[in-house]
Structures are given as C-alpha cells and as structure tokens.
DSSP file (Angstrom, degrees, kcal/mol; ACC not computed):
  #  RESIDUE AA STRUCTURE BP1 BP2  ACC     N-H-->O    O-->H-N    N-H-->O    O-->H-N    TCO  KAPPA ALPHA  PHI   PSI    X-CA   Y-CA   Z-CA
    1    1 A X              0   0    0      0, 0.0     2,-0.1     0, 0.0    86,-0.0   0.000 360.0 360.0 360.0 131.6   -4.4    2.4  -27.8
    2    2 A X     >  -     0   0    0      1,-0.1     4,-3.1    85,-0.1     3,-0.2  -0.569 360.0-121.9 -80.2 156.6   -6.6    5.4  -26.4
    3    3 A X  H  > S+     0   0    0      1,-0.3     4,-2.4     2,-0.2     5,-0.2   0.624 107.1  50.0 -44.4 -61.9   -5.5    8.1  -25.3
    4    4 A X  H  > S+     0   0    0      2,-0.2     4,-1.6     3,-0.2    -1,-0.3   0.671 109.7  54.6 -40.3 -42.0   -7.0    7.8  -21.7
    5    5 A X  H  4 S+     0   0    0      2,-0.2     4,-0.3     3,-0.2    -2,-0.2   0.910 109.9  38.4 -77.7 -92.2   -5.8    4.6  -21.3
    6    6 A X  H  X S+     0   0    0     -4,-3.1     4,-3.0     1,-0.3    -2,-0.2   0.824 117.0  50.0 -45.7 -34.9   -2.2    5.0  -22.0
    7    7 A X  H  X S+     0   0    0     -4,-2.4     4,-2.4     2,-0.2     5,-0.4   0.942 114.6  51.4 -64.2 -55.3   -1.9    8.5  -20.1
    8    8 A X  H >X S+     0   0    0     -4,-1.6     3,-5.6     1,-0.3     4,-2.0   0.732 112.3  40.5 -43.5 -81.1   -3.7    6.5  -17.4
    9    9 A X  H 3> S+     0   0    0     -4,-0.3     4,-1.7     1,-0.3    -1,-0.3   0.714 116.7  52.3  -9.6 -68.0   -1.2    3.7  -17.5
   10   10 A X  H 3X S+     0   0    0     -4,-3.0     4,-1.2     2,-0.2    -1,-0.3   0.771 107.9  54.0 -17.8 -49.8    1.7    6.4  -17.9
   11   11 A X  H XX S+     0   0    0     -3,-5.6     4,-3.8    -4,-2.4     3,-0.6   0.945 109.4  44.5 -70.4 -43.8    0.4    8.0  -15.0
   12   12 A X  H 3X S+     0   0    0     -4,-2.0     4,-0.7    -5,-0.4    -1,-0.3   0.678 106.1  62.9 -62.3 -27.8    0.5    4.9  -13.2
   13   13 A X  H 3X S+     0   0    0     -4,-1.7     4,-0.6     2,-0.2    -1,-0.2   0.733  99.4  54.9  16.4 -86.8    3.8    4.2  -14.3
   14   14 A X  H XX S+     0   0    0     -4,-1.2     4,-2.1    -3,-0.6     3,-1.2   0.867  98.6  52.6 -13.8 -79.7    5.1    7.0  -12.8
   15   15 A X  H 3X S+     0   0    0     -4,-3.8     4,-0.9     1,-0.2    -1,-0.2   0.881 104.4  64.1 -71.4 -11.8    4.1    6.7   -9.4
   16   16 A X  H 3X S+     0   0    0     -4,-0.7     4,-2.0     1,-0.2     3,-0.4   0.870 106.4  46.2 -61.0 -21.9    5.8    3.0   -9.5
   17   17 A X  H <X S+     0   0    0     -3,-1.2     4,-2.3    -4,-0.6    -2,-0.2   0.905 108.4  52.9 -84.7 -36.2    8.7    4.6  -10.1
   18   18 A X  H  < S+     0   0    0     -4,-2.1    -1,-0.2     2,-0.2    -2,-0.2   0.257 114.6  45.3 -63.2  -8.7    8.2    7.3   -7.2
   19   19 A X  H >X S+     0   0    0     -4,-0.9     4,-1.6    -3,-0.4     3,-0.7   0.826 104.3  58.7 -84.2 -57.6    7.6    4.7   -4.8
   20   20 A X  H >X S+     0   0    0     -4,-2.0     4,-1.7     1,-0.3     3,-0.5   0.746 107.0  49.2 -11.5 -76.8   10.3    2.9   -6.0
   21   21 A X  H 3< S+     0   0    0     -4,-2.3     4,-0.4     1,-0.2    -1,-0.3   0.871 108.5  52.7 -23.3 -57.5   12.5    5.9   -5.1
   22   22 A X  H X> S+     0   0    0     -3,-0.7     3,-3.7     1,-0.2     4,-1.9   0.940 107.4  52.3 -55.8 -55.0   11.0    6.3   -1.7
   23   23 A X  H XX S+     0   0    0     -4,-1.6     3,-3.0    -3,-0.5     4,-2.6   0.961 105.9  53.4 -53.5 -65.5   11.8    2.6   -0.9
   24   24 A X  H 3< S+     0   0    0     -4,-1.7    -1,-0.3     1,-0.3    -2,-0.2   0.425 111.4  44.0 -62.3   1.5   15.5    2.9   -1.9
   25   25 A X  H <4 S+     0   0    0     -3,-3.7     3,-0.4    -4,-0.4    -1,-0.3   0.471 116.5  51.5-103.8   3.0   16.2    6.0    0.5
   26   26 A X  H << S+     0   0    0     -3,-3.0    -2,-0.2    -4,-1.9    -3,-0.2   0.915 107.4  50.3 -72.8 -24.9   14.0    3.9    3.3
   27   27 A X  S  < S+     0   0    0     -4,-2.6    -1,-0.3     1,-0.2    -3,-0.2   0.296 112.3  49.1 -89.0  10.5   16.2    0.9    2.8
   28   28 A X  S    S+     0   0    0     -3,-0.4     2,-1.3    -5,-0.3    -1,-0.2   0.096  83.3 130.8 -84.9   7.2   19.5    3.4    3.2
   29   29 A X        -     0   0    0      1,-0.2    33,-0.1    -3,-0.1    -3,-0.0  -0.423  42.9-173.7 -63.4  84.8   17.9    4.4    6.0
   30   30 A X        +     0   0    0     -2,-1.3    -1,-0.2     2,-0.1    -4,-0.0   0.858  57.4  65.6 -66.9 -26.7   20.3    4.3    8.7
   31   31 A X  S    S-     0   0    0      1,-0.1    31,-0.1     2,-0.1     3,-0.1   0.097  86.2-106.6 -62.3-165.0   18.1    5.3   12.2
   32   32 A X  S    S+     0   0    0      1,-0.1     2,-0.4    29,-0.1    30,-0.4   0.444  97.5  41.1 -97.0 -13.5   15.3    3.1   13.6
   33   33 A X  S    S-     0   0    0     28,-0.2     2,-0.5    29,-0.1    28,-0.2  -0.922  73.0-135.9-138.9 156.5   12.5    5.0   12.7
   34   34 A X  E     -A   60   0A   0     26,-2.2    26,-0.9    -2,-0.4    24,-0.1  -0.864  21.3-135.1-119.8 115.5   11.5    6.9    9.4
   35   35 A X  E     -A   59   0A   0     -2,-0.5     2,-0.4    24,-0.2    24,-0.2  -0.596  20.2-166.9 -66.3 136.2    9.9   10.6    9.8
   36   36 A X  E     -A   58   0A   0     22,-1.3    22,-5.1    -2,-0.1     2,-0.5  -0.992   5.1-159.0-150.7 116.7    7.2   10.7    7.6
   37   37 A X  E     -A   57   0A   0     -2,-0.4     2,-0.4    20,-0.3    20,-0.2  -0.890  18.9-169.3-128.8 121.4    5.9   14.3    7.1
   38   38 A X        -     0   0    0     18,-2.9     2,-0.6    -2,-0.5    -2,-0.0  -0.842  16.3-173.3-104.9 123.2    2.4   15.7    5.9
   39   39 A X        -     0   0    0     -2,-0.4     2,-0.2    16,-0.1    16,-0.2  -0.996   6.5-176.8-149.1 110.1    3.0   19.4    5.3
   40   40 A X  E     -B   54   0B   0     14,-5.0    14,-2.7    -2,-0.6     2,-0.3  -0.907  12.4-161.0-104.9 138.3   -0.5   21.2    4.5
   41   41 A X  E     -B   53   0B   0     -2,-0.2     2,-0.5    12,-0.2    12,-0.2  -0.907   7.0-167.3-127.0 116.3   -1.0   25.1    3.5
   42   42 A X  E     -B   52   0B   0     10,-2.4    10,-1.1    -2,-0.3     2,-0.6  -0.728   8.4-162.7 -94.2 138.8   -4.7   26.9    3.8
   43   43 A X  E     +B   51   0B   0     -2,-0.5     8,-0.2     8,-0.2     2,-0.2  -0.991  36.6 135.6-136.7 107.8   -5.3   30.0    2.4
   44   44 A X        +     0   0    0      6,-0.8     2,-0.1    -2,-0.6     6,-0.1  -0.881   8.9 101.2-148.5-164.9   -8.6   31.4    4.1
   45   45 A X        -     0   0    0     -2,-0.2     5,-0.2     4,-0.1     0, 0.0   0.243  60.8-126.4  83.9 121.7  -10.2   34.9    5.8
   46   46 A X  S    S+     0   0    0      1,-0.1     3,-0.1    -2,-0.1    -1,-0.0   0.872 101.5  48.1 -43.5 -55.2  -12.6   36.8    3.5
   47   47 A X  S    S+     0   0    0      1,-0.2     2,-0.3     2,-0.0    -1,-0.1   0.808 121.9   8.8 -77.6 -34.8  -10.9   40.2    3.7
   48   48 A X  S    S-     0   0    0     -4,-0.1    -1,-0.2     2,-0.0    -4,-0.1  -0.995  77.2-100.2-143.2 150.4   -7.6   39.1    3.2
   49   49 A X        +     0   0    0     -2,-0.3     2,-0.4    -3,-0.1    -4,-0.1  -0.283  37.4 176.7 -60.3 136.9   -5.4   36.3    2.2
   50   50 A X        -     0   0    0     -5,-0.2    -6,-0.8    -6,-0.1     2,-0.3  -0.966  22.3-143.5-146.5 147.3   -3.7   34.4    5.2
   51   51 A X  E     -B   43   0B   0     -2,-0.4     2,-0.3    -8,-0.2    -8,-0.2  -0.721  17.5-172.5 -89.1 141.6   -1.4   31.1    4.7
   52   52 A X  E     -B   42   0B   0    -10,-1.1   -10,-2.4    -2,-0.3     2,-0.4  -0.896  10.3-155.9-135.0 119.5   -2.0   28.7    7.8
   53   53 A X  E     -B   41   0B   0     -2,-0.3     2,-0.5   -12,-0.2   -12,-0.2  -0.895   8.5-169.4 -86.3 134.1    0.6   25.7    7.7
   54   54 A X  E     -B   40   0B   0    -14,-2.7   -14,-5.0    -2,-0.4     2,-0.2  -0.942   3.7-173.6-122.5 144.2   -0.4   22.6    9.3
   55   55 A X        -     0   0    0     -2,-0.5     2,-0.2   -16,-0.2   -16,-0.1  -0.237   3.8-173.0-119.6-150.1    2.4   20.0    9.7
   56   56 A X        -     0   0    0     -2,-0.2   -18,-2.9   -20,-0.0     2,-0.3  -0.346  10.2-164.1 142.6 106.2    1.8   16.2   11.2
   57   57 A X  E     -A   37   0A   0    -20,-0.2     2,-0.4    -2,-0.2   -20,-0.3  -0.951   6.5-169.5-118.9 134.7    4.7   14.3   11.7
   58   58 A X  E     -A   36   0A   0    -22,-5.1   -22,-1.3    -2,-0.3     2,-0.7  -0.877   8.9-154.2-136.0 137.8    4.6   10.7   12.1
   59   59 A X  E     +A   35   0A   0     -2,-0.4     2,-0.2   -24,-0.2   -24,-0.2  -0.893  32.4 151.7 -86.2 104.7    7.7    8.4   13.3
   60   60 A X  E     -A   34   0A   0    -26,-0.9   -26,-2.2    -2,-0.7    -2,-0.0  -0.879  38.7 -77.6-121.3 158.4    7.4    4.7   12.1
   61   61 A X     >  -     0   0    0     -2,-0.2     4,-1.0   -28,-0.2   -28,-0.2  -0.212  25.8-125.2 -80.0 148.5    9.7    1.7   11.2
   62   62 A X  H >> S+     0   0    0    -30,-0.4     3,-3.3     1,-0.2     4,-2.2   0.993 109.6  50.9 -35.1 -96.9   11.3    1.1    8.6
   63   63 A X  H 3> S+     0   0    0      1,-0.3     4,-2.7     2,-0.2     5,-0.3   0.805 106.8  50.1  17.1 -79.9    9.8   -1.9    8.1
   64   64 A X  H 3> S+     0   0    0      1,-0.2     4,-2.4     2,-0.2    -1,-0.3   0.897 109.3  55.4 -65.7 -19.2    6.2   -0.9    8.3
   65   65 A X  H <X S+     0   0    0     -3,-3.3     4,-4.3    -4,-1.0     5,-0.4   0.922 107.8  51.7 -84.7 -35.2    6.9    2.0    5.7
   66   66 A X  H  X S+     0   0    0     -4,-2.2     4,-3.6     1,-0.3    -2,-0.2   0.908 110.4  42.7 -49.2 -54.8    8.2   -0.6    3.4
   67   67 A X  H  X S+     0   0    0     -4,-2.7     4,-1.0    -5,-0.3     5,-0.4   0.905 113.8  51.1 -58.7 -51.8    5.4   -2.8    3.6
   68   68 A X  H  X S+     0   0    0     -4,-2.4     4,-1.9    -5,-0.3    -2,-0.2   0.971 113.4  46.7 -73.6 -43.3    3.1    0.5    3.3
   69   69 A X  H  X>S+     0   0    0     -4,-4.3     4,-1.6    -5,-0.2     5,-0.7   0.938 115.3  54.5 -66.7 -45.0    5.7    1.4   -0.2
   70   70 A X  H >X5S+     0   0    0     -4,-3.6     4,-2.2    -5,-0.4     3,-1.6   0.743 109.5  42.6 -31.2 -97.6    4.9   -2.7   -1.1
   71   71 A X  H 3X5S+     0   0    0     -4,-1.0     4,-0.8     1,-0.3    -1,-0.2   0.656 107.8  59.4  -4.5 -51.7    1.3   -2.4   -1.0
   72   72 A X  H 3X5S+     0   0    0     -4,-1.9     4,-1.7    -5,-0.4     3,-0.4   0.985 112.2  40.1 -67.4 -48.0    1.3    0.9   -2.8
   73   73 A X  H <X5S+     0   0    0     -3,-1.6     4,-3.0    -4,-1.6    -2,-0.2   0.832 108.8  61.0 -73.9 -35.4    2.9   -0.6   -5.8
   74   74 A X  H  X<S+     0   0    0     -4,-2.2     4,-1.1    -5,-0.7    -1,-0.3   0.796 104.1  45.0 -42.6 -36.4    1.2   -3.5   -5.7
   75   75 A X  H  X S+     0   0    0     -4,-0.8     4,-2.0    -3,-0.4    -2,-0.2   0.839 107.8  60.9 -98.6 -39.6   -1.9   -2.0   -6.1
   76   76 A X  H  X S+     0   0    0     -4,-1.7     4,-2.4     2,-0.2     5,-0.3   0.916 107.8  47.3 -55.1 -49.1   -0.6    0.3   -9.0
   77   77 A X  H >X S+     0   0    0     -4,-3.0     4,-2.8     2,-0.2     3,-0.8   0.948 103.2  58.4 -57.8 -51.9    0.2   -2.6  -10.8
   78   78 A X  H 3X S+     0   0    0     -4,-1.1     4,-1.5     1,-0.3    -2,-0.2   0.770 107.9  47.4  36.1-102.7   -2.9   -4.0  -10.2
   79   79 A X  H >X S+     0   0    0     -4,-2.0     4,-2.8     2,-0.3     3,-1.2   0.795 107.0  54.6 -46.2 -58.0   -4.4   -1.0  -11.8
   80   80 A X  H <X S+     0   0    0     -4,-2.4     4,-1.5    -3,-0.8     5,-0.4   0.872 109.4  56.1 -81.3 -41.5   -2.1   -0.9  -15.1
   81   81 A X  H 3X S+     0   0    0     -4,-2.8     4,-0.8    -5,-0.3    -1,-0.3   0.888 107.3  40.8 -68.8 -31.1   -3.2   -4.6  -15.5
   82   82 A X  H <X S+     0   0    0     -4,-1.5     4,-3.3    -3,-1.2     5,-0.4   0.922 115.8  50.4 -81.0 -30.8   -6.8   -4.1  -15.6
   83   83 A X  H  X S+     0   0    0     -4,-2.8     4,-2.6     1,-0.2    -2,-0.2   0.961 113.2  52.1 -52.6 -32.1   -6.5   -0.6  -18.0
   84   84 A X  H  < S+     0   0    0     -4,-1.5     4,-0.3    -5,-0.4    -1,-0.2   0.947 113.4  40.7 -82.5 -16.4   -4.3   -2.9  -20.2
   85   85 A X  H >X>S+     0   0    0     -4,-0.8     4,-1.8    -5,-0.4     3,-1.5   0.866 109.0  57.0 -84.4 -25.4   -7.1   -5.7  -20.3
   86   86 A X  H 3X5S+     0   0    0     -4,-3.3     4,-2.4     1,-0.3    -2,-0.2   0.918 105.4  52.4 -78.8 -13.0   -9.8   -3.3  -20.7
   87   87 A X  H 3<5S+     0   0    0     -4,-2.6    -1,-0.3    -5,-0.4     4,-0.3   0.503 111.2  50.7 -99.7  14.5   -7.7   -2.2  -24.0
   88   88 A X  H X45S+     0   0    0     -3,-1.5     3,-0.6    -4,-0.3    -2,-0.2   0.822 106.9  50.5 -51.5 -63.6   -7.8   -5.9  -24.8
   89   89 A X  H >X5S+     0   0    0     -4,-1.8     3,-1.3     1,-0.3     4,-0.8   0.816 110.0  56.1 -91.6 -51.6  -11.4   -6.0  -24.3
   90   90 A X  H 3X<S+     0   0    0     -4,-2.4     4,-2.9    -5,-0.5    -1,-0.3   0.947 106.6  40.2 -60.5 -43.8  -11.6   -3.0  -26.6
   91   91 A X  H <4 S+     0   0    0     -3,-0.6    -1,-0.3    -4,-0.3    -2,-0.2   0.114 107.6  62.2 -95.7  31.7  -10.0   -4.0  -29.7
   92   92 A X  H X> S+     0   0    0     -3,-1.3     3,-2.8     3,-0.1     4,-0.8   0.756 109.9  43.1 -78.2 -82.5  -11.6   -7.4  -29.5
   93   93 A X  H 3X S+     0   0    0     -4,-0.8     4,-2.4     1,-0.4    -2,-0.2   0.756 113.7  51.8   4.0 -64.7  -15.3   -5.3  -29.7
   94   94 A X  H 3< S+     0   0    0     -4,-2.9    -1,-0.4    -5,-0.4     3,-0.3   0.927 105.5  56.6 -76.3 -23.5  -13.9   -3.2  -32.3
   95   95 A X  H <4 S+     0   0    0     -3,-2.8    -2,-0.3     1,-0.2    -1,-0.2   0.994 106.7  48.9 -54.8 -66.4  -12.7   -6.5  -34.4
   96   96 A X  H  <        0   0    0     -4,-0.8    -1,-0.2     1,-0.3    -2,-0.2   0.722 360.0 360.0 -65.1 -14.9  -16.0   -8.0  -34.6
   97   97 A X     <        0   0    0     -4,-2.4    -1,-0.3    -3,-0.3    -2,-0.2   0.504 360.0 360.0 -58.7 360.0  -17.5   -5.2  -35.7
C-alpha cells in the first residue's frame, strides 16, 4: 500500500474515533442543550507580540449535534473508501504492466 494512502486512511481513522468520543459524552449528556465552544488565539502588532483570544460559544441540542457528529463520520468513511479503491485501482495498473 503507499505510504500516502495508508497515513491518509490512518488519519481518517482517527478522527472516526474522535468523533466517536464526542458522541458518547453528547449521548451522557444530561442538560438540554450542548455548549459547543470555538476558542481562537491571534498573535499580532509589529513591535511586540500580543495574544488576543476570541471565544464563540454556541448552545445547541443534543440532537442536532448528534446528527452534525453522524454526518461527520459518515463522510470520513466515505473518504477511507474511496483512498481504499483508488489503492485497488492502483495495483490493478501496476499488474498489467
């Protein structure tokens, strides 16, 4: 298998499993709503370094975040299935040559 391929795959891997996670503290979730929090830091000014944090926090249902964590994994597989046909598609090529 290349190299590219399977780290890709790996990579993707991965973040099924990191959704995964996410889903199983949303479905313990006891509240109504799930806080969902974007926590950014900019480091600008010429003369000297300054940190600026910007936060964004966004309250939403359970529910809809579940569906959003579906989707996301969905889509990763998705992706791991076409790398793993295009490394079909490759060692068929390199067999007829």
């Amino acid at each position: 298998m290349d190299d590219k391929i399977a780290n890709s795959i790996a990579l993707h891997q991965m973040t099924i499993e990191e959704v995964r996670g996410i889903k199983k503290n949303v479905q313990e979730n006891i509240d109504d709503t799930v806080r969902f929090d974007i926590c950014t830091r900019l480091i600008f000014r010429r003369w000297e370094p300054y940190i600026s944090r910007i936060k964004n926090k966004l309250d939403i249902s359970p529910r809809t975040m579940l569906l959003i964590l579906d989707e996301v994994e969905k889509k990763e597989k998705e992706r791991i299935d076409k790398l793993i046909d295009m490394e079909i598609d490759h060692r068929t090529i390199k067999k007829k040559e």
